[in-house]
N, C-alpha and C positions, 0 to 999 in steps of 0.2 A: 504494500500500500504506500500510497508519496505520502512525503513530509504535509502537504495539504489537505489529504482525505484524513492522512491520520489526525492533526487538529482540527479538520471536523468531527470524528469520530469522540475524542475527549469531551469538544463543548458539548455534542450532543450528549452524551453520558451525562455529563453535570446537568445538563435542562431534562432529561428524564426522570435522574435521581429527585431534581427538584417538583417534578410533579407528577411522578409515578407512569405506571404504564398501564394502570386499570382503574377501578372502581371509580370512575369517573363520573359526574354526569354528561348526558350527551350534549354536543354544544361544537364550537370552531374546530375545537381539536379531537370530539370522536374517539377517545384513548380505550373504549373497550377492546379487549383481546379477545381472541377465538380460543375457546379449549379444546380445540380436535379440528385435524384437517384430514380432509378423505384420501383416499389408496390412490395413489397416482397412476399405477396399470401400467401399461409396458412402453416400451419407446417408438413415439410418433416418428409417421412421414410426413412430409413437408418443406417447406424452403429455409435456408437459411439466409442472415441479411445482416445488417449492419442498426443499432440502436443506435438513434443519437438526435430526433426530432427535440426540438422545444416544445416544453408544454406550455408556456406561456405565448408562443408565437402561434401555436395550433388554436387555443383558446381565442386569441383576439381575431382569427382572420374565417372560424368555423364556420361564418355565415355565409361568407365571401363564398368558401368553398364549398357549400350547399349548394350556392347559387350556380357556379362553376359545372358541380357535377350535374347539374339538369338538363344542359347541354351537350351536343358533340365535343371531345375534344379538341380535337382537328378540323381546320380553317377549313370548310367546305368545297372551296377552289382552290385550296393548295393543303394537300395533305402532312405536309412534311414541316406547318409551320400550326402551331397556338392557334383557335379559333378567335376572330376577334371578341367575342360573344363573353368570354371568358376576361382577355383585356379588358373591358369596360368594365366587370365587379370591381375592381381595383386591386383584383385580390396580388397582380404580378407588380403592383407601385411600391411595394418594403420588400425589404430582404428576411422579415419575418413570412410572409404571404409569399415568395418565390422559394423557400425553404420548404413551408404545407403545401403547394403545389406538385416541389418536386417529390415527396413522402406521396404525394397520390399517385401520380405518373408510374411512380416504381411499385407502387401494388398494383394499381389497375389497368395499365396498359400491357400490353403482350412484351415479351421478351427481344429485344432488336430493334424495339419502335420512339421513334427522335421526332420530338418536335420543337420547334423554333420560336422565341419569342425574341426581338432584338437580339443582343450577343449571348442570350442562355438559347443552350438546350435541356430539355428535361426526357429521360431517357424511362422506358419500361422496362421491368421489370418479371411482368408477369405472376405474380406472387398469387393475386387470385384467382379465382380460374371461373368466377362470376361478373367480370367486368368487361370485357377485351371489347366488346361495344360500344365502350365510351369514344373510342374512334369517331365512329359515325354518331351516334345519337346517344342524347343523355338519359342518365341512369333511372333505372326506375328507385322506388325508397329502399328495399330492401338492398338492391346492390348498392347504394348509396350508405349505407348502413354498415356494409363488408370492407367497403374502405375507407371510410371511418375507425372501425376496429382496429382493422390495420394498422391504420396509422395513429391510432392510441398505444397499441401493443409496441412500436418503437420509440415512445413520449421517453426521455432521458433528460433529466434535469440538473444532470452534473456537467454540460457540457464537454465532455471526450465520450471517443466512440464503443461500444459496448457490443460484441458478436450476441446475435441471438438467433430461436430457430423461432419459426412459425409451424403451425399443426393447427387444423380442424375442416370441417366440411366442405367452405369457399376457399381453401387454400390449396393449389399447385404444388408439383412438388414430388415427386419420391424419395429425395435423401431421407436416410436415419438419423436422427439425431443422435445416436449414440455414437454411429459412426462417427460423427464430424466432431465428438468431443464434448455436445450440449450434454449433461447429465443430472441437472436441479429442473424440475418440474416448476415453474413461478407461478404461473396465476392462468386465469380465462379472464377473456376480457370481452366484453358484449356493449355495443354503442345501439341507440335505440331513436327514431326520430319520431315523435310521436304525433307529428302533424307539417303542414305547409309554415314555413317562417317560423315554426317554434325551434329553441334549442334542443341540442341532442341530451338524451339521459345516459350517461355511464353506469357500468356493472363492472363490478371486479370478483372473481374469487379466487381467493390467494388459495395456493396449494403446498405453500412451506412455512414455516413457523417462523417467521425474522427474529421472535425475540432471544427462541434458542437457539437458534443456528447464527446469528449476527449480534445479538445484546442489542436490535433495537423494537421498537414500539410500533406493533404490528399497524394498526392503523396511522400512526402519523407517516409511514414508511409510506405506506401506497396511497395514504394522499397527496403527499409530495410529489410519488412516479409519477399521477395524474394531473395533481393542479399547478405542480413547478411551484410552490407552497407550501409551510407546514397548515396556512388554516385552507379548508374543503372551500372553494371558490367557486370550484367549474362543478359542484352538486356531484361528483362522483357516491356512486353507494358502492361500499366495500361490504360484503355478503359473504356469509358463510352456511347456505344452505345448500351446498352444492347436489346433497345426497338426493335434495326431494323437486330442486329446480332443474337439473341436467339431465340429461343422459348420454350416455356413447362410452368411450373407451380407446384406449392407443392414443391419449391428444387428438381426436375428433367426438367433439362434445355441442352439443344444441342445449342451451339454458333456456325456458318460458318459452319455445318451441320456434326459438330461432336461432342461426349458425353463431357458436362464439367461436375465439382465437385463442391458441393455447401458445404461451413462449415458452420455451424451454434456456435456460441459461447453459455459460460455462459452472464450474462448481466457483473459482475464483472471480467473477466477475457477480455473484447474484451480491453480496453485500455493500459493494462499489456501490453499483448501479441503485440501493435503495438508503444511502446516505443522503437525510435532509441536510439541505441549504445552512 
């Protein structure tokens, strides 16, 4: 661990010690813990990818890119460039909003697929295997939903890049994750739109114990991964009803009877990656 994670690692120890990691009431910080996390089951197929979105850059620009995904993503007369359709949300005006862009592009577009906006390109990916349409015409909500998750599943709030795998239903893919080295099961992650112009609803369910495996505070942890925050900003629910909301097996899981995303970490990299700010 560097000299910087590790004096975060301290301060954070002393701001737990100072206000526990349970019996809390509910409130900004959410400090209940889970007492049991379910059977992880064997090792998923799926892709592997690179963690390292903002979650504060995904949060400010989500509508933008609601808006974005309802669209082609590809200029109608010229395939090979950004639709203008898309330019005009604003969502390509920051380098926050060209960042959630490119986290879409590499879930939802096919593998080898470039398109141009001024001197970016944003490149496919193919990650899932519910979108590759967004070429020509925009998403319906469900696929709008798949990468969404997607691109929750690589939310990284320490800024440096973190290897992860992906596994579940909407997700491409045959590697093993065992093979390539992922061997910590983290969480499923399920994004939800519950209507036209409303915000999306977050789901998480962690499937490793932070407290014991990391010494840190199960819920501040994965509020953090999602709102780039110790206080819940972006309304993430962090759940632990895995046994009676899911079902499937192998890191391919459907929670409340729609596809989530499962990451699998390195075993070195899952505590990194869930160090609060």
């Amino acid at each position: 661990m560097s000299l910087v994670r590790g004096a975060r690692a301290l301060a954070l120890g002393a701001f737990l010690f100072s206000i526990g990691c349970g019996e809390a009431a509910p409130g900004a910080f959410e400090l209940a813990e889970s007492p049991a996390f379910e059977l992880q089951g064997g090792g998923p197929a799926g892709s592997g990818g690179i963690n390292g979105a903002s979650p504060l850059a995904y949060h400010a620009n989500v509508m933008e890119l609601l808006a974005a995904l309802a669209v082609p993503a590809a200029d109608p007369s010229d395939p090979s460039a950004v639709n203008p359709a898309i330019e005009a949300t604003g969502l390509l005006d920051t380098s926050g909003g060209r960042q959630v862009f490119r986290y879409a592009t590499r879930c939802a577009l096919p593998a080898g697929t470039n398109l141009a906006s001024g001197n970016k390109t944003y490149e496919g990916e193919g990650i899932l295997r519910t979108t590759s349409t967004w070429l020509t015409t925009g998403l319906a909500t469900s696929a709008q939903e798949d990468v969404l998750t997607c691109i929750v599943a690589h939310l990284n709030p320490l800024g440096f890049p973190v290897p992860i795998f992906l596994s579940g239903p909407s997700v491409a893919g045959t590697e093993n994750a065992g093979d390539l080295g992922f061997t910590v099961t983290e969480a499923l992650w399920q994004v939800r739109i519950p209507g036209p112009g409303q915000a999306p609803v977050y789901h998480a369910w962690p499937r490793v114990d932070l407290l014991s495996t990391c010494g840190l505070c199960t819920q501040l942890s994965w509020i953090t991964r999602l709102c780039g925050t110790l206080l819940n900003t972006c309304g993430v629910s962090i759940r632990y009803d895995m046994a009676s909301a899911c079902t499937g097996k192998d890191g391919r899981f459907t929670c409340n009877g729609k596809p989530a995303i499962q990451t699998t970490l390195e075993a070195a990299a899952l505590c990194d990656l869930h160090l609060p700010l």
